[in-house]
C-alpha positions, 0 to 999 in steps of 0.5 A, a space after each residue: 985655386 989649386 991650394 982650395 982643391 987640395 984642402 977639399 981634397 984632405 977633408 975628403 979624406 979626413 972625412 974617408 978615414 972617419 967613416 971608415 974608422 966609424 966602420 971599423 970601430 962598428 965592426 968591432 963592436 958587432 964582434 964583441 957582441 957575438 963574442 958575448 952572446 956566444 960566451 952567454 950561451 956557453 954559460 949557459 949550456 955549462 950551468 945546465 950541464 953542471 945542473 944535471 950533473 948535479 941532479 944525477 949526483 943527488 940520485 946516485 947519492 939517495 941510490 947509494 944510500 938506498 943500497 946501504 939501507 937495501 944491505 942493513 936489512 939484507 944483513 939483519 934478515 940474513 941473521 935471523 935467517 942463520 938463527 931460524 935454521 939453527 933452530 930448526 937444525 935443534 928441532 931436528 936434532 931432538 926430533 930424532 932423539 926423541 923418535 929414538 926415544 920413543 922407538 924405546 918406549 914402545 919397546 917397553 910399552 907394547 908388552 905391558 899393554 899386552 900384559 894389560 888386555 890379559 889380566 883384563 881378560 882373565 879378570 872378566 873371566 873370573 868376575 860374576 857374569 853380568 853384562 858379560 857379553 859386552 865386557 868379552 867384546 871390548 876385551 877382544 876389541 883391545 886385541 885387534 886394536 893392537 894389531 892394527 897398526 894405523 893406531 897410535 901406541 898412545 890411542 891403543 893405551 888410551 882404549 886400555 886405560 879406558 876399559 879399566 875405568 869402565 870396570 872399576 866402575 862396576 864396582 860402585 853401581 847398583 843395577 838392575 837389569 832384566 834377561 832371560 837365564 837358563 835354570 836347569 834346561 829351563 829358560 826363565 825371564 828374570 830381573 837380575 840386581 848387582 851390588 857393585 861386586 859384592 853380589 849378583 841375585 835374580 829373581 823370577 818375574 813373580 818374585 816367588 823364587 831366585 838364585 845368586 851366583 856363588 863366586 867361590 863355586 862359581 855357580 848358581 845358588 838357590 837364594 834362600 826364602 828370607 832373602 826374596 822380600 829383600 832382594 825384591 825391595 832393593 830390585 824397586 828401589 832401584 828402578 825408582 818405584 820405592 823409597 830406600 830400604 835396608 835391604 839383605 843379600 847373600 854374600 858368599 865368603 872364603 873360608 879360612 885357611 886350615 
């Protein structure tokens, strides 16, 4: 009996120790598990820490390629920068030597044009009277355009050179012109004809009597009875109302030095 009790009594605890081992062993089973799952989650926190990283690492690198792209072109413009103020620093430069220049040439130039008002002036002083009004008028014109000093030097010579050209072509023209002159006290309304320069005749409105102006006495001359048919053909022909003829006039002469 009592050897009965004790076998039952070792299975129980044999039965204890299994259960207990079977615990035990659970236990560390359980353990493992949250060891790993931890491990897991380690994993990956690191793997999306790494990520990151490297996504941060690929934007710093296209920054930093961006910034050496940002400095190429920083470089180039710079450079063409340095070019264009050296240009322009030579703009300046000539810009100052030309002013200098200039400054020089007008020394030169204001007197000639001065000089050149002048001799206009005298020659239209000189020359046979038509349209006299007109010429005196620009000629003074010329004088107040070169005291002004809003005008350029080179629109000033450009007047000058202008109211040459208009007196060179009086000297190529056939014209006719009506007017009144003073003969001798006496007012008359003539039709006055210019050849160029070569000669300047009138005639009264009835064609009956004229004069033409002698350039070395400077005055007025009789126009002599054979030169009236003449003169008043080449008075039609120029107001269009004849067809071209030969036509005489008087052309006064220096006379030969003794």
């Amino acid at each position: 009996m009592k050897k009965q009790l004790f076998l039952k009594k070792t299975a129980v605890a044999i039965m204890a120790t299994a259960v207990m081992g079977s615990a035990y062993a659970a236990g560390q089973f359980e353990s493992s598990m949250n060891i790993e799952k931890r491990i897991d989650r380690a994993a990956a926190s690191t793997q999306s820490t790494v990520n990151k990283l490297a996504e941060e690492a690929t934007d710093l690198s296209l920054e930093y390629r961006n910034t050496l792209q940002r400095v190429d072109s920083l470089r180039i413009y710079n450079a063409q920068l340095e070019k264009q103020i050296a240009s322009q620093e030579k703009q300046i430069v000539d810009s100052v030597q030309e002013m200098e220049s200039i400054d020089e040439t007008e020394k030169g130039v204001l007197p000639l044009m001065e000089e050149m008002i002048t001799t206009l002036d005298e020659f239209v002083q000189l020359d046979i009277p038509f349209n006299i009004d007109a010429r005196q008028s620009r000629v003074e014109n010329l004088y107040a355009l070169m005291d002004d000093a809003n005008v350029s030097v080179s629109e000033k010579y450009r007047k000058i050179l202008e109211a040459y050209q208009i007196e060179m072509q009086y000297g190529n023209a056939v014209s006719v012109d009506t007017g009144k002159i003073d003969a001798n006290g006496e007012i008359l309304e003539v039709e006055f004809l210019r050849v160029g320069r070569l000669t300047y005749v009138y005639l009264t409105l009835d064609g009956k009597s004229g004069a033409y102006w002698n350039k070395l006495e400077r005055k007025w001359e009789v126009l002599p009875d054979e030169f009236l048919d003449s003169v008043n053909n080449a008075v039609k022909f120029s107001r269009g109302i004849s067809q071209p003829v030969l036509f005489k006039v008087p052309v006064p002469v220096a006379e030969a030095a003794q």
